[in-house]
C-alpha positions in Angstrom: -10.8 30.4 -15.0 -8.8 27.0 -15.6 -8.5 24.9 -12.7 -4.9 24.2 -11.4 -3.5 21.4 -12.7 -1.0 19.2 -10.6 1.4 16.7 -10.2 1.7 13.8 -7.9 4.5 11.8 -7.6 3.3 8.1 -6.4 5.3 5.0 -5.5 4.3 2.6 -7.2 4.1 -1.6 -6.4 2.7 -5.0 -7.2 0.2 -6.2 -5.1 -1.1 -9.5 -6.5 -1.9 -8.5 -10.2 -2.6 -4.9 -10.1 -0.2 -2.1 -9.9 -0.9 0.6 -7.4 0.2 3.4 -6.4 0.3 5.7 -3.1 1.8 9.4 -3.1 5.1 9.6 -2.2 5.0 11.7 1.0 2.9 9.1 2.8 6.2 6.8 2.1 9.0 6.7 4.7 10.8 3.9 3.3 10.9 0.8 1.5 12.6 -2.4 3.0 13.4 -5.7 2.3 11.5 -8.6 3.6 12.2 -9.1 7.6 11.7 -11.2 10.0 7.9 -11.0 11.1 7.1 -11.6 14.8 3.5 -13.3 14.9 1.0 -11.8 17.3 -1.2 -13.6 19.0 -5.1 -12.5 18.7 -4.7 -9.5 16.1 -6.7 -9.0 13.2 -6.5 -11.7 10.2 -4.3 -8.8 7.9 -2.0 -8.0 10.3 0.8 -10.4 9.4 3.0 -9.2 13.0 5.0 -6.7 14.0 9.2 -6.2 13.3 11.7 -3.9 14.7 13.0 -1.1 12.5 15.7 0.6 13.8 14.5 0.4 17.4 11.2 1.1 16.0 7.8 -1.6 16.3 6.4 -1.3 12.9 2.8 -3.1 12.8 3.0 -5.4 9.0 -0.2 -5.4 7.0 -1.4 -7.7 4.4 -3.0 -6.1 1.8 -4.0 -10.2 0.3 -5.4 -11.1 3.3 -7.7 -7.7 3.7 -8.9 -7.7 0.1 -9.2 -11.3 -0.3 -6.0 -10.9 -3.4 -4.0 -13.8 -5.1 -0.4 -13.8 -4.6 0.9 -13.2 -8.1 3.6 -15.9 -9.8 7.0 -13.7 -10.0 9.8 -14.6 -11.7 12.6 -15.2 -9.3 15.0 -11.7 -9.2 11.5 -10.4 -8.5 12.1 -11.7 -5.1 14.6 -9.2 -4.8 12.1 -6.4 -5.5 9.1 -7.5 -2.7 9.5 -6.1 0.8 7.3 -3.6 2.9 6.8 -0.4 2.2 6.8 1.9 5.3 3.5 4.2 5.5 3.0 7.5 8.1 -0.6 7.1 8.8 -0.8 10.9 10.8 2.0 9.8 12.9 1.9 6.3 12.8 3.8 3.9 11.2 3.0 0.6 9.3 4.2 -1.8 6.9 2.4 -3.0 4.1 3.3 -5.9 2.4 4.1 -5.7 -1.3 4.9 -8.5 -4.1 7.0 -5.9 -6.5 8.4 -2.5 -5.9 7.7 -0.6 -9.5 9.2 3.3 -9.4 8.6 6.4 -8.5 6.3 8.2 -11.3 5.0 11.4 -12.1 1.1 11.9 -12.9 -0.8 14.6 -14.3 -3.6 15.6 -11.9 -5.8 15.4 -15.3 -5.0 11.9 -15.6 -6.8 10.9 -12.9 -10.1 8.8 -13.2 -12.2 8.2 -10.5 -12.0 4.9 -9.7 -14.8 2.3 -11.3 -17.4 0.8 -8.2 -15.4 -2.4 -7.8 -11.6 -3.3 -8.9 -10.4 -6.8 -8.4 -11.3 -6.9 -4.6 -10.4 -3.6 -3.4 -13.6 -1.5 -2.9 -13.5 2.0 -4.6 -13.7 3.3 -1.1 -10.2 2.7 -0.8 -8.8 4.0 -4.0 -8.5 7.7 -4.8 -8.1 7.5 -9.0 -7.2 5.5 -11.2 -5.0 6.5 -14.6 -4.8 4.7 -17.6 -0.9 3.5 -19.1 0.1 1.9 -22.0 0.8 -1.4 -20.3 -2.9 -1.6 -18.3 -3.6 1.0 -15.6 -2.7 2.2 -12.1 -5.0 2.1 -8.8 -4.1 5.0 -6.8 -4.7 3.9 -3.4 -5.8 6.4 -0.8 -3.8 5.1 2.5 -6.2 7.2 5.0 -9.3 5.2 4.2 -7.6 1.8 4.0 -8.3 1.3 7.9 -11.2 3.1 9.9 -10.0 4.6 12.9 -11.3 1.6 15.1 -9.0 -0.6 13.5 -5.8 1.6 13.7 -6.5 1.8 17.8 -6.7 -2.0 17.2 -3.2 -1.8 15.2 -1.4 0.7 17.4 -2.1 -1.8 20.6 -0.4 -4.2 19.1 2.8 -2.3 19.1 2.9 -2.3 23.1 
């Protein structure tokens, strides 16, 4: 019998000079670049906290956790960087990004698993990888970018 084949549909960004991607119902929103309130004594990725809304959404940054070079944009790329808004079981965050891509479609099929290490993030952190015509995209697997330790660390921070 033929295994199932799926679909995901992944948002995909910039982050330095990799494009990644993270499925689409782990995405609440994507915003523009806010305001970030510093906060004292948090962890060297969390860039602050903003308000959304009413809302105290902790902003992570990716560079700083994987040790990533910003990338050179061009300037209406400016235009395209911003946060993208993550549901962690309940919880909300904001990760930085350098370039909102699009929404795509990917063939379950298509998936690789990831190679032992890409460009500073460990392969711990990715779920796949898939191969496109213009280089290939990391498929980041949100759930195991913090251990639980560090979102109790995160979530304090909100208060």
């Amino acid at each position: 019998m033929a295994e199932k084949e799926y679909q995901y549909q992944l948002v995909t960004f910039q982050l330095g000079e990799e494009l990644y991607g993270i499925d689409i119902m782990d995405v609440k929103e994507i915003v523009r670049v806010q305001d970030i309130r510093p906060i004292p004594n948090a962890p060297s990725y969390v860039e602050g906290i903003f308000n959304l809304r009413s809302e105290i959404i902790p902003i992570i940054n990716l560079h700083r956790r994987f040790h990533l070079k910003k990338p050179v944009l061009a300037d209406e790329d400016d235009l395209l960087s911003g946060f993208i808004i993550i549901d962690l079981d309940g919880m909300k965050l904001g990760v930085i990004i350098d370039k909102v891509a699009r929404v795509v479609t990917v063939d379950s099929a298509k998936i690789q698993p990831p190679p032992q290490m890409l460009t500073g993030i460990g392969a711990e952190y990715i779920q796949g990888v898939v191969h496109q015509e213009q280089g290939y995209l990391i498929i980041l697997d949100i759930r195991k970018l913090f251990n639980p330790r560090e979102l109790q660390k995160i979530s304090e921070l909100k208060s």
